[in-house]
C-alpha positions in Angstrom: -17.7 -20.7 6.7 -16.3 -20.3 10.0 -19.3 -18.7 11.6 -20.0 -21.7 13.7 -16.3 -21.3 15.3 -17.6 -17.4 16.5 -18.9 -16.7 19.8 -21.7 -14.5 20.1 -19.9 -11.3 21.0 -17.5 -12.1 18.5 -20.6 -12.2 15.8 -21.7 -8.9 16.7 -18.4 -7.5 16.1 -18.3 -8.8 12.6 -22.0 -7.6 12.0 -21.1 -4.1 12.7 -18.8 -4.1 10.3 -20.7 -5.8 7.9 -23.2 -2.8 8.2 -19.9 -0.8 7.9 -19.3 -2.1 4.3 -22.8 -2.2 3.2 -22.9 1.7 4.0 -20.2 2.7 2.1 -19.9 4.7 -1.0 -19.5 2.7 -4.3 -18.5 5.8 -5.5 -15.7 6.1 -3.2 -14.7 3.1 -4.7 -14.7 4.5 -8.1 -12.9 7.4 -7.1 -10.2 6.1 -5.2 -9.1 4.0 -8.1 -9.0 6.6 -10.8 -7.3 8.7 -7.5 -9.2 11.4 -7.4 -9.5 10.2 -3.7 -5.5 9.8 -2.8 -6.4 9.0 1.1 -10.1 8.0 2.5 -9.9 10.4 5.5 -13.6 10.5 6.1 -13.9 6.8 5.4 -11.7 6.1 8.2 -13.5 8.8 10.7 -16.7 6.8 10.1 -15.2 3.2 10.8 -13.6 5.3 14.0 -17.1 6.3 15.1 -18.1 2.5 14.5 -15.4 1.6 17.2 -14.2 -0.7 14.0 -10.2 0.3 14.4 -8.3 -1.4 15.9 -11.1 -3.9 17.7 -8.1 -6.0 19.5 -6.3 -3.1 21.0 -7.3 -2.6 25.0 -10.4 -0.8 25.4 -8.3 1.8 27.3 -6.5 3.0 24.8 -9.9 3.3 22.0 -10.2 -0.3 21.3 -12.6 -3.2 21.8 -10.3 -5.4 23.6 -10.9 -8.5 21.6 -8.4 -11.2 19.7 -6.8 -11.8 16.9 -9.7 -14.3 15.8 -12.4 -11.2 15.8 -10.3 -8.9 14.4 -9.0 -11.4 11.4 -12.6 -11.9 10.5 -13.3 -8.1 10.8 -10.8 -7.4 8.5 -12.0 -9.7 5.9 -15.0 -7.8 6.0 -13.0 -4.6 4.9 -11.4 -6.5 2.3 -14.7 -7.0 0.8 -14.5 -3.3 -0.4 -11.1 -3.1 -1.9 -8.4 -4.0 -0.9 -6.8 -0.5 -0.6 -9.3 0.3 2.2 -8.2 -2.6 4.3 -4.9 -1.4 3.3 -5.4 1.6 4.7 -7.7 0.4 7.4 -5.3 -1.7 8.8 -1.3 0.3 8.4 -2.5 2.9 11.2 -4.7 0.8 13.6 -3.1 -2.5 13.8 0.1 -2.0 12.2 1.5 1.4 13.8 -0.6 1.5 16.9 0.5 -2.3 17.8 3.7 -1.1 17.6 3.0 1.9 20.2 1.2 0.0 22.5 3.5 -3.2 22.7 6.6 -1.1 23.0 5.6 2.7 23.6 5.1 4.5 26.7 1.9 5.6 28.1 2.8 9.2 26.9 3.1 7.8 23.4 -0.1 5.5 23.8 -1.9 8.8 24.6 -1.2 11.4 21.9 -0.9 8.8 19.0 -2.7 6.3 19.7 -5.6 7.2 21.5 -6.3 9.9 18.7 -5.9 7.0 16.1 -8.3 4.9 17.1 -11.5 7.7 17.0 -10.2 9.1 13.6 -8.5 12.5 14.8 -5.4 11.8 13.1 -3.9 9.1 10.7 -0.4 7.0 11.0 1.9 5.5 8.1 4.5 3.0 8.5 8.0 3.3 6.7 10.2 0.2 6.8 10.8 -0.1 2.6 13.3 1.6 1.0 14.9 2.7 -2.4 17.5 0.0 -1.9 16.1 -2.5 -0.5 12.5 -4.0 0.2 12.3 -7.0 2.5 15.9 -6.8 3.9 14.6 -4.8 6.7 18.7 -4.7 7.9 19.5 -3.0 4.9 18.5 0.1 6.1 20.2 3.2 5.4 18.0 5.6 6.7 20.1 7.1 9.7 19.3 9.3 12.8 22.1 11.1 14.5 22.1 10.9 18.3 22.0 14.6 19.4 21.1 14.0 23.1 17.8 15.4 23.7 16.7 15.0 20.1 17.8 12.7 16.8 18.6 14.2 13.4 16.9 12.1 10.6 17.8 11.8 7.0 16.8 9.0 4.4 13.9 8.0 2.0 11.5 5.7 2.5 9.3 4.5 -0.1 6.1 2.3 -1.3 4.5 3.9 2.1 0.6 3.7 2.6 -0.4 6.9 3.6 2.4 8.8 2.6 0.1 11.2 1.4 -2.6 11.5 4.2 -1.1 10.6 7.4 -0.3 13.1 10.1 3.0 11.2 11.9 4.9 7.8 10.9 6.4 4.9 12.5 10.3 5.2 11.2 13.2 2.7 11.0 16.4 4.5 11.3 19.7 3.1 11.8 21.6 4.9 14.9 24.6 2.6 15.4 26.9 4.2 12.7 29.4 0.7 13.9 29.5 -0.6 10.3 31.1 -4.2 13.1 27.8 -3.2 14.9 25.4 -6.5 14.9 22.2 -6.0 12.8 20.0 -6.6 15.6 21.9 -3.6 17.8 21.9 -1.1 14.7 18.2 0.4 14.1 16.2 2.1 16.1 11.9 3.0 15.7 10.7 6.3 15.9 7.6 8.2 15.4 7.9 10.8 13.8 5.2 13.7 13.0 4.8 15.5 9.6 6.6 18.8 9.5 9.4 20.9 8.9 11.8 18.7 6.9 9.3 15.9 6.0 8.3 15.7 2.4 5.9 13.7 0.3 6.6 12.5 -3.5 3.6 11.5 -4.6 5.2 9.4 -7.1 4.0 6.0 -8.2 1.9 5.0 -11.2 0.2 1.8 -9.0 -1.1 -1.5 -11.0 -4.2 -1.2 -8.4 -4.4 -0.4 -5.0 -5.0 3.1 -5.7 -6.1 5.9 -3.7 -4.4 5.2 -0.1 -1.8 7.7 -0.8 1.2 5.2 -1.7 4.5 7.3 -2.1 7.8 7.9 -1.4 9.2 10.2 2.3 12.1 12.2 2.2 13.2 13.1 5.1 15.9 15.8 5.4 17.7 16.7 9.1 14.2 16.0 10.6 14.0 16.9 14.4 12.9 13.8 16.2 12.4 13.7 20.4 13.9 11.7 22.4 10.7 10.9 23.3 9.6 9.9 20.0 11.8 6.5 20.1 9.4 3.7 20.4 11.0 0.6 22.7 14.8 0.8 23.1 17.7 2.9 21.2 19.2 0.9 19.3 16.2 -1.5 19.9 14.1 -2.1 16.3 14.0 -5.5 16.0 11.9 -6.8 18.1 9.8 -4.1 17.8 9.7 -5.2 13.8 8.9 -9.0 15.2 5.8 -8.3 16.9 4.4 -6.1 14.2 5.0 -8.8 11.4 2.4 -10.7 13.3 -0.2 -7.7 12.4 1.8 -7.0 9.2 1.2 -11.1 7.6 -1.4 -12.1 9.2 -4.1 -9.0 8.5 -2.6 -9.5 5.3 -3.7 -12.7 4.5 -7.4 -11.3 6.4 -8.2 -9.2 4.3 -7.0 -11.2 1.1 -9.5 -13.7 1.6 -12.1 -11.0 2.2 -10.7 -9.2 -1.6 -11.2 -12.6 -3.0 -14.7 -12.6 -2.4 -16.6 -10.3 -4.3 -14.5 -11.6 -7.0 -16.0 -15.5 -6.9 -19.2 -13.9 -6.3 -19.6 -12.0 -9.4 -18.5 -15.2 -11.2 -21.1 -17.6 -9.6 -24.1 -14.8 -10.4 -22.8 -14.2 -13.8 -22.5 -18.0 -14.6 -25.9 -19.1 -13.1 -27.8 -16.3 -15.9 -25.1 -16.7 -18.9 -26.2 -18.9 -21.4 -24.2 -20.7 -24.3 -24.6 -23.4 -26.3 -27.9 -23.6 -25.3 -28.2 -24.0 -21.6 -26.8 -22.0 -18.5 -22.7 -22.2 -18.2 -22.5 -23.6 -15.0 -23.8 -26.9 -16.2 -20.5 -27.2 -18.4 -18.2 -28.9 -15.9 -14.9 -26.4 -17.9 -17.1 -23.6 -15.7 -18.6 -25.3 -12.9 -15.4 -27.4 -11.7 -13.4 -23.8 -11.7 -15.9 -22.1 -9.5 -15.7 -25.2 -7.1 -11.8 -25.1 -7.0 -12.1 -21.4 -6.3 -14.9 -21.6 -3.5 -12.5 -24.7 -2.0 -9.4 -22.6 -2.1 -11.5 -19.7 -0.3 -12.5 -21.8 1.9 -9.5 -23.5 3.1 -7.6 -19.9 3.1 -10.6 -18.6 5.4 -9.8 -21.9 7.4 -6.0 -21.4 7.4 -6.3 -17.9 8.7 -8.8 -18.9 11.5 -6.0 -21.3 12.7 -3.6 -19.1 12.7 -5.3 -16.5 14.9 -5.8 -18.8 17.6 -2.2 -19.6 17.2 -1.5 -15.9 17.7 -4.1 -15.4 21.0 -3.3 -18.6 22.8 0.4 -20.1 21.4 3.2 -18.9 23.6 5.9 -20.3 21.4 6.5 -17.0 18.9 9.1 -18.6 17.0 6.4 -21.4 15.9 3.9 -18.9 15.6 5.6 -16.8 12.8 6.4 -20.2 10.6 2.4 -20.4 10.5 1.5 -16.9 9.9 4.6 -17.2 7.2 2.7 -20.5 5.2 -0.7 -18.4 5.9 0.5 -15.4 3.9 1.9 -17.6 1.4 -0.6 -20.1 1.0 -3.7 -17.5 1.1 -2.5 -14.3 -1.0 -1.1 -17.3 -3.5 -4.5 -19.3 -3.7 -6.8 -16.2 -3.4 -4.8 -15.1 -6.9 -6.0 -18.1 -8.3 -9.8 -17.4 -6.9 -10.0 -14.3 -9.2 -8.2 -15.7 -11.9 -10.9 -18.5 -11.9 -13.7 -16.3 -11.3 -12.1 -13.6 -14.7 -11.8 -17.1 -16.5 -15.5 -18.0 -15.9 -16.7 -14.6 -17.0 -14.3 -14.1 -20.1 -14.4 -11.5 -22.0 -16.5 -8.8 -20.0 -14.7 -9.6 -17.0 -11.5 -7.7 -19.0 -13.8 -4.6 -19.1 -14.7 -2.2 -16.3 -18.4 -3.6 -16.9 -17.1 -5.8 -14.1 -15.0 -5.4 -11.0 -13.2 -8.4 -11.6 -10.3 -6.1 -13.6 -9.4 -4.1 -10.4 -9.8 -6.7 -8.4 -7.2 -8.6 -10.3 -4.9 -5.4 -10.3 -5.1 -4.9 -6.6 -4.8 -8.8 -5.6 -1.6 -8.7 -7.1 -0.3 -6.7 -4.2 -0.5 -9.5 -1.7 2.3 -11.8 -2.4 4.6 -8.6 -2.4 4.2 -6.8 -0.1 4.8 -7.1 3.7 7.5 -9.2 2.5 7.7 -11.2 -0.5 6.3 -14.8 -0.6 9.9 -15.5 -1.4 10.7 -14.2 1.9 8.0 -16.4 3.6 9.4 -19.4 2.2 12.4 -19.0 3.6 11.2 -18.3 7.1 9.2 -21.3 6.5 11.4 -23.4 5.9 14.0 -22.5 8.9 11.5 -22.3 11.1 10.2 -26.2 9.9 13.9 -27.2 9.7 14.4 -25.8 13.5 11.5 -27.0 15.0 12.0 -30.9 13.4 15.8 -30.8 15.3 14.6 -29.4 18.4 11.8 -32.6 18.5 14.7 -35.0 17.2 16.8 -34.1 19.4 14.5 -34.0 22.5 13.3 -37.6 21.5 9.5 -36.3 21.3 8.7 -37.7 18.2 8.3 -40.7 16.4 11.6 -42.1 14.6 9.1 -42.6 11.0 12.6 -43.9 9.0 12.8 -47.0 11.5 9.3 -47.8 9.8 10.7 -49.7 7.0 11.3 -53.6 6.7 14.7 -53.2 5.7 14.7 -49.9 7.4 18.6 -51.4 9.1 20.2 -51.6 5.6 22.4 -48.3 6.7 24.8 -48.9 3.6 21.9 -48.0 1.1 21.4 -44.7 2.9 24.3 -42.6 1.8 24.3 -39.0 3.3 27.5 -38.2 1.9 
């Protein structure tokens, strides 16, 4: 749909990873889901040697130095697949190495990033714990300062690549101050699998299977001082630039999940016949296939906006409220694209005869995780609420209550 918005070298990018999807395995497919894949190693090594990771990281550091607008649509590409390969496509590439590259040093851009980005090594992030999912203050993870090194000791849990990855990006709190302020309590780290790092391979997932999802212990792990990614002390806005990555290639590669899912129902209901005649001439078929190629469409819109927001809008703080309703109002309607698309098929679409069943499985992940759609509401709605009192109060907008013909009746306007 948004083709026509593309420039040329923009185009190409999405083509190559068009071919990247058409060349993939169904079987990997297959196999991740009943997890007798538990992390697609190889799969990633080829979309390395396709220079498709990470395609809006500088070209210095292994990537292809575009924006958020190519690698949105790239993403939705991925999506396509499953949407436990963009998972795992995007944690390392764009969540962990965005992290490293905004706020690392060149040393740290060099062994973990570099490496990343041609499929020599594999990255996880850990922000969710036991206690607490999207209260990212509520950690109690804690690394001890021990001058040339930190101590770390804590869980994390629900991690992509848990199983798989060879270092993670880790938020620890180091400001044992219980007075401290949040936003001067947690510090990042990466930290590399070894001695004191252990994987429980735990969960039983809904969908979303094979991308090694499970829970880190980590016990008196040795972390250099080196190892701390921006400041001591220093998380947050390290965890502010990667929601951008986090939300936004979220709501990507939900659109691209969607997909398959309305296309399966638009071939099935062009050849299935009832009643006499073809189902999509019955308007109870027809009518939900056009509100789910509508909603597809206006997600696929929503998330094109929203990159340009992020390349070319200076103004963060506005820039979050939209990638906030783009999370919310894509994962939400692209729900409702497969739900229409298993209600056109009926019965089969229940079965494995169809993907439609593990589509609907992993879809469910997207409203929950990389914060709740709860939790976007309420940014949302702060943000909204912010923005309309700095305009007020700077006199930039139009006074729309004054638009009334009795609009000075100010006794018939109670506020309190």
């Amino acid at each position: 749909m948004i083709e026509h918005l593309l420039t040329s070298e923009q185009k190409r990018v999405v083509e190559d990873a068009r071919a990247f999807v058409k060349d993939t395995p169904r079987q990997l497919i297959l196999d991740m889901d009943a997890e007798q894949v538990r992390f697609p190693k190889d799969w990633l090594r080829e979309a390395a040697k396709r220079n498709l990771l990470g395609v809006r990281h500088p070209k210095a550091w292994g990537g292809r130095g575009m924006d958020w607008v190519t690698a949105s649509a790239v993403c939705e590409e991925i999506g396509s697949l499953s949407y436990e390969l963009a998972c795992v496509f995007g944690v390392g590439a764009d969540l962990v190495c965005d992290a490293i590259l905004r706020h690392g040093t060149d040393a740290q851009r060099e062994r973990y990033v570099k490496p990343l980005l041609a499929g020599e090594i594999f990255a996880a992030e850990c922000l969710t714990e036991p206690r607490g999912g999207s209260d990212f203050f509520g950690a109690t993870t804690t690394a001890k300062d021990c001058g040339d090194h930190f101590l770390l000791n804590g869980q994390k849990r629900f991690i992509v690549g848990a199983e798989g990855a060879d270092y993670f990006l880790v938020y620890a709190r180091t400001n044992p101050d219980p007075k401290a302020p949040p936003q001067q309590s947690i510090t990042c780290f990466i930290v590399d699998r070894g001695p004191g790092v252990e994987t429980k391979y735990l969960y039983g997932l809904m969908g979303c299977r094979g991308g090694g999802t499970g829970r880190l212990v980590f016990r008196d792990v040795k972390v250099p001082r080196e190892n701390v990614v921006g400041e001591v002390h220093g998380a947050y806005p390290v965890f502010n630039t990667m929601m951008i990555p986090e939300r936004l290639g979220t709501a990507a590669m939900t659109v691209g999940a969607a997909r398959p899912a309305l296309d399966v129902a638009t071939q099935y209901s062009s050849r299935r016949k009832a009643f006499g005649q073809v189902i999509n001439r019955f308007q109870g078929v027809s009518f939900q296939v056009a509100e789910a190629a509508t909603l597809l469409d206006a997600s696929r819109a929503m998330v094109y906006a929203t990159s340009r927001a992020a390349d070319e809008v200076a103004d963060m703080d506005h820039v979050r409220r939209l990638i906030s309703e783009t999370k919310k109002f894509v994962t939400e309607s692209c729900q409702k694209v497969v739900h229409n698309a298993m209600q056109v098929v009926g019965g089969i679409g229940y079965t494995n005869v169809l993907p439609l069943e593990r589509i609907y499985r992993d879809i469910r992940l997207a409203s929950i995780w990389t914060g709740t759609n709860e939790v976007m509401a309420m940014i949302v709605a702060h943000e909204w609420y912010r923005e309309h009192g700095k305009q007020k109060a700077a006199k930039l907008a139009r006074d729309y209550a004054r638009d009334a013909a009795e609009a000075d009746a100010a006794d018939e306007i109670i506020y309190e």
